[in-house]
Backbone as JSON, one array per atom type, in Angstrom:
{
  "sequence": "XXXXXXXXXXXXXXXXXXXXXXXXXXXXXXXXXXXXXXXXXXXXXXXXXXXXXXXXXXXXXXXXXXXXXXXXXXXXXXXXXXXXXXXXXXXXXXXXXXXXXXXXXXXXXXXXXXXXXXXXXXXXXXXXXXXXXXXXXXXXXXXXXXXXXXXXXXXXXXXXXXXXXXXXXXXXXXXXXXXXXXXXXXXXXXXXXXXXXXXXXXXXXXXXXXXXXXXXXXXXXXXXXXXXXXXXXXXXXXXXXXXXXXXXXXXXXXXXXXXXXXXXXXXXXXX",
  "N": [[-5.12, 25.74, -6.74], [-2.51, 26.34, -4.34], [0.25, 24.57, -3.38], [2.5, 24.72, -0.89], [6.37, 23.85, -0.03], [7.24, 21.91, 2.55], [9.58, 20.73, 5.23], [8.98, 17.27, 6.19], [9.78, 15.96, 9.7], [9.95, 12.18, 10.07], [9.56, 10.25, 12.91], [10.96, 6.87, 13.09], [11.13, 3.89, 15.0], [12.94, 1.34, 15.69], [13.14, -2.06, 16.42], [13.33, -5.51, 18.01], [12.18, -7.74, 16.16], [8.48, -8.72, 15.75], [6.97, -12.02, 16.69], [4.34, -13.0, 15.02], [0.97, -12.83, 16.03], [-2.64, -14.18, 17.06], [-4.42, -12.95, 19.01], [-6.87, -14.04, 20.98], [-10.55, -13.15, 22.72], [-10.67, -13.8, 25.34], [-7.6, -12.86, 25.78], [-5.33, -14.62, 25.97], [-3.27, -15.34, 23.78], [-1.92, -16.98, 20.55], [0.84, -18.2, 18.65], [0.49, -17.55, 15.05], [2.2, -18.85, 13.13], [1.05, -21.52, 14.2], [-0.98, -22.79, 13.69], [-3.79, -24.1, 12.2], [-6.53, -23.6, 9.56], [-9.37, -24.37, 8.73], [-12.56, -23.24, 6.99], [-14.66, -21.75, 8.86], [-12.86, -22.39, 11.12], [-10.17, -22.46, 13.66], [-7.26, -24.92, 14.18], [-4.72, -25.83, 16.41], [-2.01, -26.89, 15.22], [1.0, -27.33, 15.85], [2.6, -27.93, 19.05], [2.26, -26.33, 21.87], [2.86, -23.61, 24.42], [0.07, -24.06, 27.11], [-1.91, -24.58, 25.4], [-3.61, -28.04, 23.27], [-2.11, -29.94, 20.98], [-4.18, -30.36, 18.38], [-6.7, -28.8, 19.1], [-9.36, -27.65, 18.8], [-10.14, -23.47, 17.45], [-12.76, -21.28, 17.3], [-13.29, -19.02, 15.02], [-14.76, -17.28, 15.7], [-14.16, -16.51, 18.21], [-11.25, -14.96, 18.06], [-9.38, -11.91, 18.49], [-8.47, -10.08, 17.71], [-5.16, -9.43, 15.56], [-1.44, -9.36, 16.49], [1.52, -8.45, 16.34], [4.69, -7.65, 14.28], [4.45, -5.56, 10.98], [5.15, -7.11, 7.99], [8.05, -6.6, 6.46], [8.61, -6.72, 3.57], [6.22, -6.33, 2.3], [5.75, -3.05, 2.28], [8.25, -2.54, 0.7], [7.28, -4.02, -1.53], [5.08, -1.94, -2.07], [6.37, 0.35, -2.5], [8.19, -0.91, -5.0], [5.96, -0.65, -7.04], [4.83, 1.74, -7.24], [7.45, 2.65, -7.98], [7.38, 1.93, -10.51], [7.55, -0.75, -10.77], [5.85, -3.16, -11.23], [5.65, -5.97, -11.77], [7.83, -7.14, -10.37], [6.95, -5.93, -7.94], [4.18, -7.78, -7.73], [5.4, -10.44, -7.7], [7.06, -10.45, -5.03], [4.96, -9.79, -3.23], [3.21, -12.26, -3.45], [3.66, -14.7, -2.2], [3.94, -13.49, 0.39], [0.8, -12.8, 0.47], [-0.54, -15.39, 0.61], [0.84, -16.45, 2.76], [-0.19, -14.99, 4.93], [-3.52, -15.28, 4.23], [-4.55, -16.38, 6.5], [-5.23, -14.78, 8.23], [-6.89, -13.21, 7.21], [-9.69, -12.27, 7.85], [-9.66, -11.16, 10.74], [-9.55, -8.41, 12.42], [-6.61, -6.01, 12.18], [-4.76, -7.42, 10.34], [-2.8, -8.19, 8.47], [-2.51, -8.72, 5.54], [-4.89, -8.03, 4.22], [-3.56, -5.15, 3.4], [-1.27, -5.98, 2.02], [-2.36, -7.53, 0.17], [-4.17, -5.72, -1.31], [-2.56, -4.23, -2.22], [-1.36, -6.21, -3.64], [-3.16, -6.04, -5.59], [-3.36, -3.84, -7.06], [-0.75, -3.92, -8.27], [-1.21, -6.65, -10.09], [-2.59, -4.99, -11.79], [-1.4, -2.92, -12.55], [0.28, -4.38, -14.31], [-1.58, -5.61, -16.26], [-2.84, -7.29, -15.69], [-5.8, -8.74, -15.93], [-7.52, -10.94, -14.77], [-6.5, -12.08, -12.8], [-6.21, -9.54, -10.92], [-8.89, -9.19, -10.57], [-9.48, -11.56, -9.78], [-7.89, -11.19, -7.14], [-9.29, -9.26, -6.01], [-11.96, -9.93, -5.64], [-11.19, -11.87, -3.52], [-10.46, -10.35, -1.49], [-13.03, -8.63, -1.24], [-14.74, -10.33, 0.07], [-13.46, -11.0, 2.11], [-13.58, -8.71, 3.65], [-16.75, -8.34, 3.49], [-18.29, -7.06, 5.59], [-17.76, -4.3, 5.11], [-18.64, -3.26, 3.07], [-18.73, -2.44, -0.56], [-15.56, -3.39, -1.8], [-12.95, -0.5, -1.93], [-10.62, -0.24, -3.27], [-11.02, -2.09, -5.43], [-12.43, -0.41, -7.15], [-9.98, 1.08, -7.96], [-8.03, -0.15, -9.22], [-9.83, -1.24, -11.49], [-9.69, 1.44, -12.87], [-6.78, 1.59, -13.33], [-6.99, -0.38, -15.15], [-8.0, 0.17, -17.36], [-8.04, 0.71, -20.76], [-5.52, 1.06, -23.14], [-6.18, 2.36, -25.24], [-8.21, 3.61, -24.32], [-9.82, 7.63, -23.81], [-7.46, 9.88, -22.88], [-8.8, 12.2, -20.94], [-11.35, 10.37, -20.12], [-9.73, 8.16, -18.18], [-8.28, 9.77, -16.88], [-10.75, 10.98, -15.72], [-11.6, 8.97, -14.57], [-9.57, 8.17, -12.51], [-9.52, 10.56, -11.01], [-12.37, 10.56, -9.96], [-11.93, 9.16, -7.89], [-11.19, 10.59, -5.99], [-12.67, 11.63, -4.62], [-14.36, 13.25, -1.11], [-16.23, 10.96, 0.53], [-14.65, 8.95, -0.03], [-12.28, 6.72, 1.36], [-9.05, 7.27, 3.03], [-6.54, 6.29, 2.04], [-7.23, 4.91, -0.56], [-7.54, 7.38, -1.79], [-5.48, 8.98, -1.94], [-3.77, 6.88, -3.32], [-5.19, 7.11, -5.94], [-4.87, 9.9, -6.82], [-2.01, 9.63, -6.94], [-1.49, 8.28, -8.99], [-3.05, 9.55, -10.96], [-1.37, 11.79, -10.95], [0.97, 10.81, -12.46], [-0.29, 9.89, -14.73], [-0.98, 12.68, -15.84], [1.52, 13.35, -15.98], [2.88, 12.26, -17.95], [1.22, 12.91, -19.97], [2.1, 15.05, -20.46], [1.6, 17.32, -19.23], [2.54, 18.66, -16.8], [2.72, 21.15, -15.23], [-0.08, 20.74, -13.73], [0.21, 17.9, -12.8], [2.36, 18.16, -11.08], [0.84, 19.58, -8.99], [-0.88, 18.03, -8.29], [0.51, 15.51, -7.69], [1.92, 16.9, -5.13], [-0.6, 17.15, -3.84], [-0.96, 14.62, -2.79], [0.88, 14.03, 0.05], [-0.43, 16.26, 1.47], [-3.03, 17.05, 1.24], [-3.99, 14.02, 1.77], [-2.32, 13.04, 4.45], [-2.54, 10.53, 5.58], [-2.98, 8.98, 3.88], [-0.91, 6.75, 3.96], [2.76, 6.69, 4.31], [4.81, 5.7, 1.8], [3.57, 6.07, 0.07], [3.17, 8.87, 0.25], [5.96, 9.96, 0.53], [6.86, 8.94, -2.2], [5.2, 10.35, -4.2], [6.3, 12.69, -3.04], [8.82, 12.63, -4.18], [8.11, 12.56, -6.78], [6.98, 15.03, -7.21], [9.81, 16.44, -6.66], [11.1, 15.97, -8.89], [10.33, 17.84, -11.0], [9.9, 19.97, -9.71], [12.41, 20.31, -10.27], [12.9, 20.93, -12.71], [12.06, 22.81, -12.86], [13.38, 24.73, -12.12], [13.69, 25.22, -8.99], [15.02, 24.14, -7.08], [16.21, 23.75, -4.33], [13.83, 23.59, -3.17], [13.22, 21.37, -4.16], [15.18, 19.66, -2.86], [14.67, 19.27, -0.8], [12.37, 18.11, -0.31], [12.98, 15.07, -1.27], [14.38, 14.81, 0.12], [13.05, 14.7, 2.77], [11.71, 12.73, 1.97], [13.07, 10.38, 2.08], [13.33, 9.58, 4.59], [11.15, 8.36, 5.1], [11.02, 5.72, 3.59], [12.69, 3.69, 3.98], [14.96, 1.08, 3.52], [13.51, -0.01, 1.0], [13.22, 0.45, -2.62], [12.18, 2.88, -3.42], [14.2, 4.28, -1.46], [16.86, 3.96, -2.18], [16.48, 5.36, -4.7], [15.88, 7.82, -4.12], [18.21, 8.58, -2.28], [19.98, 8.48, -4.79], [19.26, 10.16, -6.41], [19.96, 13.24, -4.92], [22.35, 12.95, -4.69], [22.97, 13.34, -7.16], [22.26, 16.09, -7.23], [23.88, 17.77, -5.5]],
  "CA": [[-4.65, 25.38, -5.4], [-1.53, 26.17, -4.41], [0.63, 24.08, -1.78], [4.18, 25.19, -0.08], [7.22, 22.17, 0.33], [7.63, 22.11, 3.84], [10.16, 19.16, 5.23], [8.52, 16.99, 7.4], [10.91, 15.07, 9.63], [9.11, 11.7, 11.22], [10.16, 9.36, 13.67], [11.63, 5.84, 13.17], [11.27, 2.68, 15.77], [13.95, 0.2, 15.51], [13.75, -3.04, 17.67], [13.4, -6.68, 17.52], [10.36, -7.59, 14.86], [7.72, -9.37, 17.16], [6.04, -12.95, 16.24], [2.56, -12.53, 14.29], [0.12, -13.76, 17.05], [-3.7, -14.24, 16.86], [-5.08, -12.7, 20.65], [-8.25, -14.37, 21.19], [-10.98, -12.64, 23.24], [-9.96, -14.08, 26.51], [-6.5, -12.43, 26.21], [-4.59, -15.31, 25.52], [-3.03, -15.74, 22.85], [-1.52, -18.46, 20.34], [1.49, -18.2, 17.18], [-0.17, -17.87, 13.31], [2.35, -20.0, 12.26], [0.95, -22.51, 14.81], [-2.4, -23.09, 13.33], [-4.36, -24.24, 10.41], [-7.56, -23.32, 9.54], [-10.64, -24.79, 7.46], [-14.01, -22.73, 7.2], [-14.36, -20.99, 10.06], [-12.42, -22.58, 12.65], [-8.26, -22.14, 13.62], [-6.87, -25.82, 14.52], [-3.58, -26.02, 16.52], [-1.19, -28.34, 14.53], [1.95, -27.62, 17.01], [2.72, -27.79, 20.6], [2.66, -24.73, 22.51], [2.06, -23.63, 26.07], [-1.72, -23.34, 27.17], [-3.26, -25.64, 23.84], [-3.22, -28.98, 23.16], [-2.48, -30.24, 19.13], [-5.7, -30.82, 17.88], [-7.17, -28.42, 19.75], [-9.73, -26.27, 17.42], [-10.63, -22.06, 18.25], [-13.66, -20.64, 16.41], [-13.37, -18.05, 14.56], [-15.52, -16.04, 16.2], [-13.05, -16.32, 19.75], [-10.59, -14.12, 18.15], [-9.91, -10.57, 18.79], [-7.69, -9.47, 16.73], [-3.72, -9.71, 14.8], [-0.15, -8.6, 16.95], [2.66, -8.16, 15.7], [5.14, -6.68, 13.19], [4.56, -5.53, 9.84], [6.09, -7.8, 7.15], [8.93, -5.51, 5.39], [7.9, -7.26, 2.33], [4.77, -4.85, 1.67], [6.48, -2.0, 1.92], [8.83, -3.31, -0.26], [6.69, -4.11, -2.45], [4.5, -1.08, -2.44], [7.38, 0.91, -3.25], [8.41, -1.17, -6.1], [4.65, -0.5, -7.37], [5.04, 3.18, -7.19], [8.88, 3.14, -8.62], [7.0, 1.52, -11.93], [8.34, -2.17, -10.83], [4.94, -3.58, -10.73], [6.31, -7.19, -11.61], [8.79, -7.57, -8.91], [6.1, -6.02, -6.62], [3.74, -8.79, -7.71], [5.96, -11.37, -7.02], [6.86, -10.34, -3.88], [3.31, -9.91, -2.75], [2.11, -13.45, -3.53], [3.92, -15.27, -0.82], [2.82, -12.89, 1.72], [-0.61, -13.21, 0.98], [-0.65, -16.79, 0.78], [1.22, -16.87, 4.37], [-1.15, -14.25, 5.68], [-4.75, -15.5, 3.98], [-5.11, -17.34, 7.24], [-5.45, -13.72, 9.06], [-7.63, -12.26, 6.7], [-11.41, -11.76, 8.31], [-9.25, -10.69, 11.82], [-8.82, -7.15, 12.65], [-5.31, -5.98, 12.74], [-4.34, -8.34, 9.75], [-1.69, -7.71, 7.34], [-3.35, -9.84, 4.29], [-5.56, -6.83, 3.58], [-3.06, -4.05, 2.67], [-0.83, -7.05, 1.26], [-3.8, -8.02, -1.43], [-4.51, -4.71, -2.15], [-0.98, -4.24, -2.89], [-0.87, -7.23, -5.18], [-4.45, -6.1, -6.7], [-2.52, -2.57, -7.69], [0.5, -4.59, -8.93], [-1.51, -7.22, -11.3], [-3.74, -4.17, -12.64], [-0.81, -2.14, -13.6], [0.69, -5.28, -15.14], [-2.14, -5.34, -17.46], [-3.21, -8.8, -15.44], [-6.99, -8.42, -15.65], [-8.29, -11.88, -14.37], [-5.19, -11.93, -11.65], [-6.63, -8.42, -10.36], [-10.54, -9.76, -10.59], [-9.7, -12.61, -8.21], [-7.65, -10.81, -5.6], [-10.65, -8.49, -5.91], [-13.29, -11.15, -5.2], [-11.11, -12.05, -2.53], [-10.29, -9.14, -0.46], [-14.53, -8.06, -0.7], [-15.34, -11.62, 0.7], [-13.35, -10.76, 3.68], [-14.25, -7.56, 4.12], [-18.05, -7.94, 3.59], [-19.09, -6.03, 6.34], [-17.38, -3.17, 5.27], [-19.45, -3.06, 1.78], [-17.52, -2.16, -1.9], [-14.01, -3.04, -1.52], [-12.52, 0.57, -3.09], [-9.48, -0.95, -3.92], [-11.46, -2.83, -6.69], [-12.56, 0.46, -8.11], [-8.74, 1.53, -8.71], [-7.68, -1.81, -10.33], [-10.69, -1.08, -12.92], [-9.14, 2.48, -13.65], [-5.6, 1.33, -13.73], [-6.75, -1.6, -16.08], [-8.3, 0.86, -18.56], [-6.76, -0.2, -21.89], [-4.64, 2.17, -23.44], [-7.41, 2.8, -26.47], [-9.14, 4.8, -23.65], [-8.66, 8.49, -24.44], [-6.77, 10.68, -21.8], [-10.13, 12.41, -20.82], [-11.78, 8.57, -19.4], [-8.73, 7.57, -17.85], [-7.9, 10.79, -15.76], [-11.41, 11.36, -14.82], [-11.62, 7.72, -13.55], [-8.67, 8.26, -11.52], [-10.02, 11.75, -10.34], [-13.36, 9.77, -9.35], [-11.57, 7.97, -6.91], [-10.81, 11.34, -4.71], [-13.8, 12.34, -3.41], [-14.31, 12.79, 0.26], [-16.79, 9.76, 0.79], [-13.84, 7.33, 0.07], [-11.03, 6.43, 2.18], [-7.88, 8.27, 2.38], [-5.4, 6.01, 1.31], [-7.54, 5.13, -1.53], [-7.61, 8.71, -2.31], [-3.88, 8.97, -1.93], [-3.55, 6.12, -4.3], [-5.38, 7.5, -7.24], [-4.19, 11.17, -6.92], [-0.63, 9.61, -7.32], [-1.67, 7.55, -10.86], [-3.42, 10.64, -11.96], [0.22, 12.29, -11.24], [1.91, 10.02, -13.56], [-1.03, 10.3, -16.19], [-0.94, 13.76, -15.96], [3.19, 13.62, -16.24], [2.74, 11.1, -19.31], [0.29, 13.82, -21.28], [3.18, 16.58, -20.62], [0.91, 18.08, -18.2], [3.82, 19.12, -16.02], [2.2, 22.3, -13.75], [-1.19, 20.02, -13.54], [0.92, 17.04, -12.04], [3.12, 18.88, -9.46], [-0.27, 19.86, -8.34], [-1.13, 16.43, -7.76], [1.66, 15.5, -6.7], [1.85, 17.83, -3.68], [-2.0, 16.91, -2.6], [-0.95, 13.05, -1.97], [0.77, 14.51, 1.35], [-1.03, 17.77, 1.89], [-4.64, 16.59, 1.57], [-4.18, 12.34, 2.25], [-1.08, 12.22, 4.93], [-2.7, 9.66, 6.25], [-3.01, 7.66, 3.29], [0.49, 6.51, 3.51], [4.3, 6.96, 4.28], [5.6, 5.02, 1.52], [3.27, 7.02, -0.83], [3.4, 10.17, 0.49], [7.28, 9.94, 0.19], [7.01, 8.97, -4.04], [4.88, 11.26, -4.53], [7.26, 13.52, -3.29], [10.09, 12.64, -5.62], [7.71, 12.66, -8.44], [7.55, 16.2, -7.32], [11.24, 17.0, -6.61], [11.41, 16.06, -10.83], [9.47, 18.43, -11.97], [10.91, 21.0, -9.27], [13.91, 20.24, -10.55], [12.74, 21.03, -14.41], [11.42, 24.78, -13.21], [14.67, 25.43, -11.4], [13.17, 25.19, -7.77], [16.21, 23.31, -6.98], [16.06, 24.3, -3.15], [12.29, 22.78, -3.0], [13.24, 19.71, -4.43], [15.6, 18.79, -2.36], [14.07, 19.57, 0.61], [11.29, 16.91, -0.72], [13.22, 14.27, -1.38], [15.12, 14.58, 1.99], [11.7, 14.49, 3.53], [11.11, 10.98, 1.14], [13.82, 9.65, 2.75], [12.71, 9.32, 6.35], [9.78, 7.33, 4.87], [11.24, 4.65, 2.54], [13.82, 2.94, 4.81], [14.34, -0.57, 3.05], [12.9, -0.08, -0.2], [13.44, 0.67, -3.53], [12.56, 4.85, -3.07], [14.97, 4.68, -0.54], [18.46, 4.25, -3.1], [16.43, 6.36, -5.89], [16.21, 9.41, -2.98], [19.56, 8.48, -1.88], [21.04, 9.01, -5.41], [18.87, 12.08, -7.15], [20.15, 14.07, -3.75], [23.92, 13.22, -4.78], [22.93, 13.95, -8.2], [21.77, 17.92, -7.25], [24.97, 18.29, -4.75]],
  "C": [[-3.13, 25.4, -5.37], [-0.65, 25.72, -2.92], [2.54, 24.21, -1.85], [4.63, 24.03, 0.27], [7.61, 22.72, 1.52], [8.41, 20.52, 3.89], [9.93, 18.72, 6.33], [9.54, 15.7, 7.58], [9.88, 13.36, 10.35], [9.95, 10.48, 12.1], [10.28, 7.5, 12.92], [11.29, 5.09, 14.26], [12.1, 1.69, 15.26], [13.56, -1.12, 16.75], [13.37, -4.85, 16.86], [11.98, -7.03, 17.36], [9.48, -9.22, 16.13], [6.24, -10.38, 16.21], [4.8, -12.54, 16.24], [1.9, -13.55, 16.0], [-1.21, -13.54, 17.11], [-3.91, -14.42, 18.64], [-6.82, -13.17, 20.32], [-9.38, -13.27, 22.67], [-10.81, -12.92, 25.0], [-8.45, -13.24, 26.66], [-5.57, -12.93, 25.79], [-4.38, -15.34, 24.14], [-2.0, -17.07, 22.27], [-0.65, -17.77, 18.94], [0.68, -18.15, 15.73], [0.41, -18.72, 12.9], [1.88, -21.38, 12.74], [-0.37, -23.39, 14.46], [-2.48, -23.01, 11.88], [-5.49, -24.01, 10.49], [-8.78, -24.0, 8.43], [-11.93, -24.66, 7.87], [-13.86, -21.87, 8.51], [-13.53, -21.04, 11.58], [-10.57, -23.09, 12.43], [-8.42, -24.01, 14.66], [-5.61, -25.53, 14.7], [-3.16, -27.41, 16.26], [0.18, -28.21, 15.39], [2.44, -27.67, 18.16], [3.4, -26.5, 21.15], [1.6, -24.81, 23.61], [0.32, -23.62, 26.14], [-2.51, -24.63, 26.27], [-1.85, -26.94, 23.5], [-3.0, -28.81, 21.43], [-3.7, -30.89, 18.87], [-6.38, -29.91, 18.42], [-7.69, -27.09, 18.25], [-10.44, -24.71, 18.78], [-11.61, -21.66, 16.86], [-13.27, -19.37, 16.12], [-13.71, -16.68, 15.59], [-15.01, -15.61, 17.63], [-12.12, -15.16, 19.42], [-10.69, -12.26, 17.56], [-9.26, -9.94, 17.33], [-5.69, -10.02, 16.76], [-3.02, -9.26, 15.64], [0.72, -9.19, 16.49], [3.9, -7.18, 14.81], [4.7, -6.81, 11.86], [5.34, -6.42, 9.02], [6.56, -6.6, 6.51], [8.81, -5.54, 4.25], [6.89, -6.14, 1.34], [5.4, -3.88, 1.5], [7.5, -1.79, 0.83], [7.97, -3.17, -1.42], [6.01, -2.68, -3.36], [4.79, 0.34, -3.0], [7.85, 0.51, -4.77], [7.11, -1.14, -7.19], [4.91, 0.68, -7.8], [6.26, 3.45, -8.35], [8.18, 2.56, -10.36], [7.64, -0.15, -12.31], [7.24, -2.94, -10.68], [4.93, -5.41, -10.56], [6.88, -7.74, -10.82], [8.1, -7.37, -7.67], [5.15, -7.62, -6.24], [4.18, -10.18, -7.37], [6.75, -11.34, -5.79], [5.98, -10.49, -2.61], [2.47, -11.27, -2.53], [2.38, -14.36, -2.63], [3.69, -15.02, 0.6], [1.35, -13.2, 1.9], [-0.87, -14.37, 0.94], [-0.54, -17.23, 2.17], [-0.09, -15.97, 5.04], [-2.67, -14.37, 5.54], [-5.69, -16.12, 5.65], [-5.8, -16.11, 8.65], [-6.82, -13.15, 8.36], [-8.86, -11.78, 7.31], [-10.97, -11.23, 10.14], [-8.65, -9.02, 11.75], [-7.49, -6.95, 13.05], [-4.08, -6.5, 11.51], [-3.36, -7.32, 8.89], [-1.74, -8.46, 6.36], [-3.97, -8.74, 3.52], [-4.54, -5.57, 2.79], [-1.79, -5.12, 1.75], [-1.73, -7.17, -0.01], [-3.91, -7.0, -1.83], [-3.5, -4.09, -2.64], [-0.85, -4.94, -4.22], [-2.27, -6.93, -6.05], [-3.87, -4.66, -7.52], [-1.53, -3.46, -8.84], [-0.01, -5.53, -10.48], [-2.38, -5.84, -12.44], [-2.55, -3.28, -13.19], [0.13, -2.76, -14.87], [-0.3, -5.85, -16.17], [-2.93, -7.1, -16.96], [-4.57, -8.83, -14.87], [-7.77, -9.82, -14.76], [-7.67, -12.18, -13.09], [-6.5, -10.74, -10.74], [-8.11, -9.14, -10.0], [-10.36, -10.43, -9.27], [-9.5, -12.18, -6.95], [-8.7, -9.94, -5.34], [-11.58, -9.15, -4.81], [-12.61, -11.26, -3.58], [-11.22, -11.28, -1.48], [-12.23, -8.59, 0.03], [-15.06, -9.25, -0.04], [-14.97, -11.13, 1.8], [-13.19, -9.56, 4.27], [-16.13, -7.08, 3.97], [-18.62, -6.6, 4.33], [-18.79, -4.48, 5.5], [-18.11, -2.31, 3.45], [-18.88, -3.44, 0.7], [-16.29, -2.09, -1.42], [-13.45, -1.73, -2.43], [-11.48, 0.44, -3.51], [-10.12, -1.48, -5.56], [-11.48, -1.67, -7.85], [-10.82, 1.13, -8.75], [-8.39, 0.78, -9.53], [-8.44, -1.31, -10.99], [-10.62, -0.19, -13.67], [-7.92, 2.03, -13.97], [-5.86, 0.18, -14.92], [-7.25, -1.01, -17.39], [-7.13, 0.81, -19.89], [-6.62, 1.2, -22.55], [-5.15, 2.79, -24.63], [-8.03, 3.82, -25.51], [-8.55, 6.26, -23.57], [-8.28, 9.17, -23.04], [-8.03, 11.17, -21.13], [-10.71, 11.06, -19.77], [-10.44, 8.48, -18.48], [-8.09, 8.79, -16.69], [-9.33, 11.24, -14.89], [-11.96, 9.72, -13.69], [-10.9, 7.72, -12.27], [-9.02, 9.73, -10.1], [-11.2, 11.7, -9.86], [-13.06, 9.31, -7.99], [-11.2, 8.95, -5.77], [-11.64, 11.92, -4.41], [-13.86, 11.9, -2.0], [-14.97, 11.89, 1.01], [-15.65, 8.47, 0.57], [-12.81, 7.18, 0.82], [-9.88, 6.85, 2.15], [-6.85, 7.55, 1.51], [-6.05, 5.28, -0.27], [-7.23, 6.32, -2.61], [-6.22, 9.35, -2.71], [-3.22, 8.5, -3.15], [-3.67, 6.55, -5.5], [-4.89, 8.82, -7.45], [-2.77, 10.48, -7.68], [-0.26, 8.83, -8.63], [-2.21, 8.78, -11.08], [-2.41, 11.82, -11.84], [0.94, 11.98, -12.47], [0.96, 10.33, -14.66], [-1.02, 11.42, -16.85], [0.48, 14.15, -16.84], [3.45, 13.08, -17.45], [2.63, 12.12, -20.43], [0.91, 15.22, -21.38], [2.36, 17.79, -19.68], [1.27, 18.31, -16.97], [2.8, 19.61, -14.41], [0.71, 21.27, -12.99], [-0.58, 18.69, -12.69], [1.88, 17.54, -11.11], [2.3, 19.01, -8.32], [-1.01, 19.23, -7.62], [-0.69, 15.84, -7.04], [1.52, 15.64, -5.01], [0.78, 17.46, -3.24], [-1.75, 15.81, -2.06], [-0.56, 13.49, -0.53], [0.26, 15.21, 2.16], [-1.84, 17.42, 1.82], [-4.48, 15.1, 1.85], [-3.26, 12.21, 3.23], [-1.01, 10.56, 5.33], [-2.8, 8.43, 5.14], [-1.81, 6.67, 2.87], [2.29, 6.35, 3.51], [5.0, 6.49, 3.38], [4.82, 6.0, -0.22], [3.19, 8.4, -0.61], [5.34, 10.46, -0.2], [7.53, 9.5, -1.74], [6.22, 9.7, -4.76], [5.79, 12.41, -4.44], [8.29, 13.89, -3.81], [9.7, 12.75, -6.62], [7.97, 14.21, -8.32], [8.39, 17.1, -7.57], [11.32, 17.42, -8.1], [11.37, 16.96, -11.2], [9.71, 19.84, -10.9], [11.75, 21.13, -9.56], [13.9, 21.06, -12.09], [12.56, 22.64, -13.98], [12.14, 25.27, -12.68], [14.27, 26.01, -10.47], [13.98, 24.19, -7.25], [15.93, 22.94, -4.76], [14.93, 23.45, -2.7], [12.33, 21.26, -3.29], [14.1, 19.04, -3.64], [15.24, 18.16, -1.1], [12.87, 18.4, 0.25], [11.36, 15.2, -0.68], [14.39, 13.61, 0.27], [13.85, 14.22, 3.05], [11.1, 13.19, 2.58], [12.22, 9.82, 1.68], [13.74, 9.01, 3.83], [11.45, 8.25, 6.2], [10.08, 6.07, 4.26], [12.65, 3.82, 2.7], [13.63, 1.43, 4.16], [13.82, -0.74, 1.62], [13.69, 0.99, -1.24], [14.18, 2.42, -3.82], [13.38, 4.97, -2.4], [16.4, 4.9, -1.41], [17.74, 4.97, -4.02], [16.62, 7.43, -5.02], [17.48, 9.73, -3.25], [20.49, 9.29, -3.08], [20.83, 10.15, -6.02], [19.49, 13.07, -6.22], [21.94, 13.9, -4.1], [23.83, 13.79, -6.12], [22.71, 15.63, -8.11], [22.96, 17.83, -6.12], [25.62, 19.14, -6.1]]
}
């Protein structure tokens, strides 16, 4: 398979970041930080228009999450990628702590948070860490069956006795078209690095390049480190031209994070 570096440019939104708020099925809505919750039901603990304090909402009233993204994740999920899985992890754990209270609500930002920090403890070698956020994340996604997050954590935790062989086809398990893209995204871009590890250069470029070209969707923050893994290794076959064009197109994605000053400086480095 062979795939062409095209530079894709994408748009940006700038404005002022907009309080998390839990819309109930009526319309109305009420603050996250304004409520507490135990078992199934949201209790307002502070005074705000509309609801009294004390005033409990079932579960089952609300619609779904608005708001902004925490910058945090991204953050994080970058420092995951860059091989900072430590600093991701502790980044990660205050989010999902603040955000657990979203979790079983569509819309939430708890879910790609946890599965953030379930990446982060599994590449940190933190097997009982990973397990739990596991457990957790499939509790509150029941409906939706096998959390596939879990299955990456159990390839990334493969102990380093496992031979190359196991360990790349685990990761290459994880991209078939029955699973989810940004799953699919995910493991392509560890079986990059495994690949890049075992000196398996042309075989990892290859890889590489599918995270955007076959998953776009699984991503902007991995699409864009995938593409610098690329640039590298464009850079090694003296495709100079291709790489930069890659990493200029990783730029537009990784505003805020980590990839964003590595881009920044490999691109002064090839001037």
């Amino acid at each position: 398979m062979t795939f062409r570096v095209l530079l894709v440019i994408l748009p940006f939104q700038f404005g002022t970041a907009e309080t998390l708020q839990l819309v109930l099925q009526s319309g109305r809505s009420v603050p996250v930080a304004a409520l507490s919750m135990q078992g199934d039901t949201f209790t307002v603990k502070t005074l705000i228009p509309g609801f009294k304090i004390g005033q409990t909402i079932p579960l089952t009233l609300a619609d779904h999450i608005y708001g902004d993204k925490p910058a945090l994740i991204n953050q994080a999920i970058a420092l995951n990628l860059a091989g900072r899985p430590k600093e991701a992890r502790d980044m990660l754990l205050p989010v999902v702590k603040e955000h657990a209270i979203t979790a079983k609500i569509p819309g939430n930002f708890w879910l790609e948070a946890s599965r953030a920090l379930l990446v982060a403890h599994a590449l940190n070698g933190e097997t009982a860490d990973a397990t739990a956020i596991g457990k957790e994340i499939a509790e509150a996604t029941a409906a939706q069956g096998i959390e596939p997050f879990v299955l990456l954590g159990k390839a990334l935790l493969l102990p380093a006795t496992t031979s190359f062989q196991d360990r790349d086809s685990a990761l290459r398990d994880l991209t078939t078209d029955n699973l989810p893209e940004d799953l699919r995204a995910s493991a392509s871009y560890f079986r990059g690095n495994l690949l890049k590890e075992e000196k398996k250069k042309p075989e990892a470029l290859e890889v590489y390049l599918s995270v955007p070209c076959l998953y776009p969707a699984g991503g902007l923050i991995i699409n864009a480190a995938a593409e610098m893994q690329a640039a590298e290794i464009l850079v090694e076959l003296n495709r100079r031209d291709e790489a930069i064009l890659l990493i200029k197109s990783a730029l537009y994605a990784t505003k805020g994070t980590i990839l964003e000053l590595q881009a920044t400086s490999r691109i002064e480095s090839l001037k």
